[in-house]
Structure formats: structure tokens, C-alpha cells
NUGU-722601 format. One record per residue (C-alpha): residue in three letters; z negated, y negated, x negated. Coordinates in pm, 1 decimal. Layout:
<r><residu>ALA</residu><w>Z</w><v>Y</v><u>X</u></r>
...
# end
This chain:
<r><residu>UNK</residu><w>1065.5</w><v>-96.0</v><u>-362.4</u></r>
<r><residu>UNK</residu><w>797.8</w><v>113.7</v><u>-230.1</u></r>
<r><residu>UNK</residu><w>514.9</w><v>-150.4</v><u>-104.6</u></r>
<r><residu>UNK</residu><w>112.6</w><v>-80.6</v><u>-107.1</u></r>
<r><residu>UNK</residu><w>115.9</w><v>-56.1</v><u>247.8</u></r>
<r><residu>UNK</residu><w>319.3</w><v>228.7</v><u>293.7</u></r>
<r><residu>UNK</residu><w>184.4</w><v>431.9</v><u>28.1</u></r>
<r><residu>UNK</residu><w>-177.6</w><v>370.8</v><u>191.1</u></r>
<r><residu>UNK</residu><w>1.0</w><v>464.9</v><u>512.5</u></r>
<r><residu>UNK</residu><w>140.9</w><v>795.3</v><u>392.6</u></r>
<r><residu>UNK</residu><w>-187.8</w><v>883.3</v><u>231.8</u></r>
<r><residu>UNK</residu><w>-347.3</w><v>863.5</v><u>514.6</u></r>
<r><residu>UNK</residu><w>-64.2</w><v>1054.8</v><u>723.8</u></r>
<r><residu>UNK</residu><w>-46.7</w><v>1323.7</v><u>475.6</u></r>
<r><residu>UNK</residu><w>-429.9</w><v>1338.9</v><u>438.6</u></r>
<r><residu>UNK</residu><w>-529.1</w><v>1364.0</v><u>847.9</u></r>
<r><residu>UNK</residu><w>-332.5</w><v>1625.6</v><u>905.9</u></r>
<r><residu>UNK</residu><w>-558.6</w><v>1940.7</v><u>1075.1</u></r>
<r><residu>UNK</residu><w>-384.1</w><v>2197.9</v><u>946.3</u></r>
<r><residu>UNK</residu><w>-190.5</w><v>2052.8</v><u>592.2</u></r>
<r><residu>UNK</residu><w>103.9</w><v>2272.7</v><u>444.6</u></r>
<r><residu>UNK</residu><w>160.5</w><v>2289.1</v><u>85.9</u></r>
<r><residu>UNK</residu><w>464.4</w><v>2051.9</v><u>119.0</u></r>
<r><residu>UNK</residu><w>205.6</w><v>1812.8</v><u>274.1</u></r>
<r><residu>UNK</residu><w>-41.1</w><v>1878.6</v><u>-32.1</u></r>
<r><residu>UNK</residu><w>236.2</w><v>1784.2</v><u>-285.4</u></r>
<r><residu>UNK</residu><w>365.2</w><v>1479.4</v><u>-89.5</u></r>
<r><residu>UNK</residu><w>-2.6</w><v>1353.4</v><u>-64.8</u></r>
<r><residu>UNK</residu><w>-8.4</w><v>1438.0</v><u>-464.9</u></r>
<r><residu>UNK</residu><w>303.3</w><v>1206.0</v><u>-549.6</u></r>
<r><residu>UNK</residu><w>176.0</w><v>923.1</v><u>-310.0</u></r>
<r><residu>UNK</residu><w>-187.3</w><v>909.2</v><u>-484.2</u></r>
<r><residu>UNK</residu><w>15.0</w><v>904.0</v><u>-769.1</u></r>
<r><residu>UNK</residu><w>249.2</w><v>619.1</v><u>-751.7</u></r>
<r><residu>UNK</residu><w>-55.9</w><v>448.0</v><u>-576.8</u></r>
<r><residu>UNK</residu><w>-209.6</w><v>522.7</v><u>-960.7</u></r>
<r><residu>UNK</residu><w>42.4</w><v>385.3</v><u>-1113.2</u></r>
<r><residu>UNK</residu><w>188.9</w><v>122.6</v><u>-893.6</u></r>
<r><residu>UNK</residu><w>-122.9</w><v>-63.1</v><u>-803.5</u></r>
<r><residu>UNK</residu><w>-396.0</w><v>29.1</v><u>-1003.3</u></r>
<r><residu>UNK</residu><w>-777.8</w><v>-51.7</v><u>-956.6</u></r>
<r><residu>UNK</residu><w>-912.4</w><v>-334.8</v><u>-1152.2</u></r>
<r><residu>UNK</residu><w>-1249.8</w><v>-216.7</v><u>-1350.5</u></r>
<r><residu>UNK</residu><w>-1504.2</w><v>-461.0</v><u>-1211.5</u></r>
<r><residu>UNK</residu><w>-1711.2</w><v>-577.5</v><u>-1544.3</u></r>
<r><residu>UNK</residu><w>-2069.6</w><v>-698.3</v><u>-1597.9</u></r>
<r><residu>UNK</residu><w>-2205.0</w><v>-1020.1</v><u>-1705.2</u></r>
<r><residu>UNK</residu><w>-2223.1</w><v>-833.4</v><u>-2030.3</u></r>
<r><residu>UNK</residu><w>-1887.4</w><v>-716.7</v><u>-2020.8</u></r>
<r><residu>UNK</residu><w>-1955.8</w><v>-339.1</v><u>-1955.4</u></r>
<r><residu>UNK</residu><w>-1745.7</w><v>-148.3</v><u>-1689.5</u></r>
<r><residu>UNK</residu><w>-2102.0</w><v>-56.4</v><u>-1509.6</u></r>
<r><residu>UNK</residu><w>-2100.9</w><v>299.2</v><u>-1575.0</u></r>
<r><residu>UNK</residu><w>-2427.2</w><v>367.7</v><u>-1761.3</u></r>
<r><residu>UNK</residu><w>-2312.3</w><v>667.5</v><u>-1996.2</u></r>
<r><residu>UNK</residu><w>-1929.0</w><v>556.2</v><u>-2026.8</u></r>
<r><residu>UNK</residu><w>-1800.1</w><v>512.6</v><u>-2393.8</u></r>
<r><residu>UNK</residu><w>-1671.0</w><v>192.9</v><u>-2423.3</u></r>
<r><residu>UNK</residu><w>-1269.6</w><v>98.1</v><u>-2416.7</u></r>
<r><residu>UNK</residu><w>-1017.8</w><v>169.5</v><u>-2683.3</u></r>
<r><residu>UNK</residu><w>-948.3</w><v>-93.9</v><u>-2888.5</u></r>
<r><residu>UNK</residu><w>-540.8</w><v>-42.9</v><u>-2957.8</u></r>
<r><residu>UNK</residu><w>-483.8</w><v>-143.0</v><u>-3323.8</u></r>
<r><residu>UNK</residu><w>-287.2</w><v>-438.3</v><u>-3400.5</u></r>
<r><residu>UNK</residu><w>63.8</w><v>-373.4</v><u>-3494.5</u></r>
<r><residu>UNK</residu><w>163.6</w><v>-620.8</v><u>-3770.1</u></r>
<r><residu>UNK</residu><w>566.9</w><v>-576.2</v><u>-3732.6</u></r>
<r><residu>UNK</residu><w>701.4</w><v>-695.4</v><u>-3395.4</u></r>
<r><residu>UNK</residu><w>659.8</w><v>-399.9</v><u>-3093.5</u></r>
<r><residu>UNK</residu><w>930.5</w><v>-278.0</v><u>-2926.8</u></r>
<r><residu>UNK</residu><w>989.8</w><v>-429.6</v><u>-2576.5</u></r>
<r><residu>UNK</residu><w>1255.3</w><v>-321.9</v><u>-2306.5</u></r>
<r><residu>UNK</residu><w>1544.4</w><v>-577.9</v><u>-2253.1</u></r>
<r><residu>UNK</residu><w>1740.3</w><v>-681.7</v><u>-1992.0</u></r>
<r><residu>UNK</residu><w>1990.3</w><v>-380.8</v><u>-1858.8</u></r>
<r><residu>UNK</residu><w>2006.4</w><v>-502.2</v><u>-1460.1</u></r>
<r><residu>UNK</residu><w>1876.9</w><v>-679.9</v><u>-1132.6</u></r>
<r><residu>UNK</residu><w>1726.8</w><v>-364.1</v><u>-967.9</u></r>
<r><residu>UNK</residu><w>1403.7</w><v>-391.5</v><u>-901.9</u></r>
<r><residu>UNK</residu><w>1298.6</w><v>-112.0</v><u>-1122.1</u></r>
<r><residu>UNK</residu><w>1493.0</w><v>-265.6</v><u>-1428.9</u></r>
<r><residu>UNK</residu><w>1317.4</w><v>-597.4</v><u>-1355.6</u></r>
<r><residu>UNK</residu><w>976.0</w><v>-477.2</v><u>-1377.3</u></r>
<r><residu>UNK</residu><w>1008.1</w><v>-309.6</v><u>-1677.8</u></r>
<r><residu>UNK</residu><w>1170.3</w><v>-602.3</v><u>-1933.0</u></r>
<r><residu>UNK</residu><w>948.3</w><v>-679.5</v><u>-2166.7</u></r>
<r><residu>UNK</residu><w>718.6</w><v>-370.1</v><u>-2140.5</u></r>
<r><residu>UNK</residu><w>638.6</w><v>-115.8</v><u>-2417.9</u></r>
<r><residu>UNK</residu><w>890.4</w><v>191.8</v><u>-2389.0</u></r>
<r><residu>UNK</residu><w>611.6</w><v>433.3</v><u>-2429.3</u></r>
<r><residu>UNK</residu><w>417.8</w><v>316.7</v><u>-2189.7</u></r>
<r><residu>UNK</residu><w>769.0</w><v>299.7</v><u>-1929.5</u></r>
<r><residu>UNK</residu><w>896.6</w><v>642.3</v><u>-2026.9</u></r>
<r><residu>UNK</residu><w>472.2</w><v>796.9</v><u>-1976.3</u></r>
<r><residu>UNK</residu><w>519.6</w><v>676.0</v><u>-1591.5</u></r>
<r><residu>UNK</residu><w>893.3</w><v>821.0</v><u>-1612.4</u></r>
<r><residu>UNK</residu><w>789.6</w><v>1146.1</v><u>-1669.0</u></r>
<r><residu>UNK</residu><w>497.0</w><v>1177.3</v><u>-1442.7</u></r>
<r><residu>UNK</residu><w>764.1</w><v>1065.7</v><u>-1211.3</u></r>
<r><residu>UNK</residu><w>965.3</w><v>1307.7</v><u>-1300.0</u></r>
<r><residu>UNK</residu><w>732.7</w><v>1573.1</v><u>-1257.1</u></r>
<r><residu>UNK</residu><w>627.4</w><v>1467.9</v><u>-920.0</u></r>
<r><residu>UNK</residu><w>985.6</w><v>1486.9</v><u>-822.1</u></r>
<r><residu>UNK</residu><w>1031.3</w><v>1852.0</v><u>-1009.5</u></r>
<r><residu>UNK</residu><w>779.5</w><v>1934.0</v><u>-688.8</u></r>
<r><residu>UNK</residu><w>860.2</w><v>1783.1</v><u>-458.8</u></r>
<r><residu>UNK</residu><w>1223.4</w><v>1827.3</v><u>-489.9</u></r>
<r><residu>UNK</residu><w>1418.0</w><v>2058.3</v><u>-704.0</u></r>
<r><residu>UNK</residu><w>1768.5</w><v>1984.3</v><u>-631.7</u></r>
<r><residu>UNK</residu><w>1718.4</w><v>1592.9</v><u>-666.6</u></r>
<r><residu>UNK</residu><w>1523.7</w><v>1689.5</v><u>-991.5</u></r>
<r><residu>UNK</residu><w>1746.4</w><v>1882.1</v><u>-1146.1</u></r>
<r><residu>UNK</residu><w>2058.9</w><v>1622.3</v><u>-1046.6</u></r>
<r><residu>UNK</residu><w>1845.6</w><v>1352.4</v><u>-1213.9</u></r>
<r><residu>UNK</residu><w>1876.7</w><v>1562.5</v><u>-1493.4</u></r>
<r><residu>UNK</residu><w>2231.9</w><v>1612.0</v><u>-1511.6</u></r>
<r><residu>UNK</residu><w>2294.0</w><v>1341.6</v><u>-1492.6</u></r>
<r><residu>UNK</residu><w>2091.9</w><v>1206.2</v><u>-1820.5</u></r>
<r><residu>UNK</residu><w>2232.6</w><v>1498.3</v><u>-1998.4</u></r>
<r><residu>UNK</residu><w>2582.8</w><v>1416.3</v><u>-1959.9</u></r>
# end
């Protein structure tokens, strides 16, 4: 599993560098993502329960579902398969695919394997 510390630590590898390379663009891309998505930043909220920002509309309320949403079970010990029981698939498969993407960047071959793969 891929820990807050070394994400922070590659960020700040990939965005020192003098003289940055594409490759270096796209790796610092994927890290800021997974930092996004991984460990994201907590809104801090007023007394009155805005986020602060003066001209922000507030939240989204989502809608109640009456039937019984859709959760992920139980398919493993990894990690990754822990972490997501119990969450919404929607919400699992959105962070797949900007995954995915990242990967489609930053490496083709792997991507496309992944890919295979599935398809089979």
C-alpha cells in the first residue's frame, strides 16, 4: 500500500526538479492524484457550518435512496479488496478509472495488459 509519506516524498522529488521532463510532469500528475484520492483534505467548517468560502454554493445534498444501496462484498485479503467492502461501486469504479487513466500515461504496456486481462 502506497503510504502518505511517500507520495508527499515523490511530489516533492518530481516537483524540485530544475529542468522537469514530461515523464516527470505525468509522474507528478498521478502522485497529486492518488494524494486526491487517497488522503483527501478535510473542509474545515464554521461555527455556522459553512466551508468558509464566502461565494461557494453550498454542498449537495445526495437524495435518500429508499431500497437498500449496493455495497461491495468480501472478494479477498489484499489490501485494495479490504478497503473497498462495504463501499458504493460507483464511487470504487470513479477512482478505478481515474486510475486507469493515470496509468494509460504513464504506462502503456502495463495499461493495455490491465486491459487484457479484464477482457478475457
Amino acid at each position: 500500500m502506497i503510504d502518505e509519506k511517500s507520495i508527499q516524498e515523490a511530489i516533492a522529488y518530481y516537483g524540485g526538479k530544475i529542468d522537469p521532463r514530461r515523464d516527470d510532469a505525468i509522474a507528478l500528475a498521478a502522485c497529486y492524484i492518488l494524494q486526491d484520492h487517497l488522503y483527501p483534505v478535510q473542509t474545515a467548517r464554521t461555527v455556522d457550518g459553512s466551508t468558509g468560502y464566502s461565494y461557494a454554493p453550498p454542498p449537495e445534498e445526495k437524495p435518500q435512496a429508499t431500497a437498500a444501496p449496493e455495497v461491495v462484498g468480501s472478494y479477498g485479503t489484499s489490501d485494495f479488496l479490504q478497503a473497498v467492502v462495504g463501499k458504493d461501486p460507483a464511487e470504487v469504479w470513479a477512482v478505478m478509472d481515474e486510475l486507469m487513466d493515470t496509468l494509460m500515461m504513464v504506462n502503456v504496456r502495463l495499461y493495455n495488459s490491465v486491459l487484457r486481462k479484464i477482457q478475457s
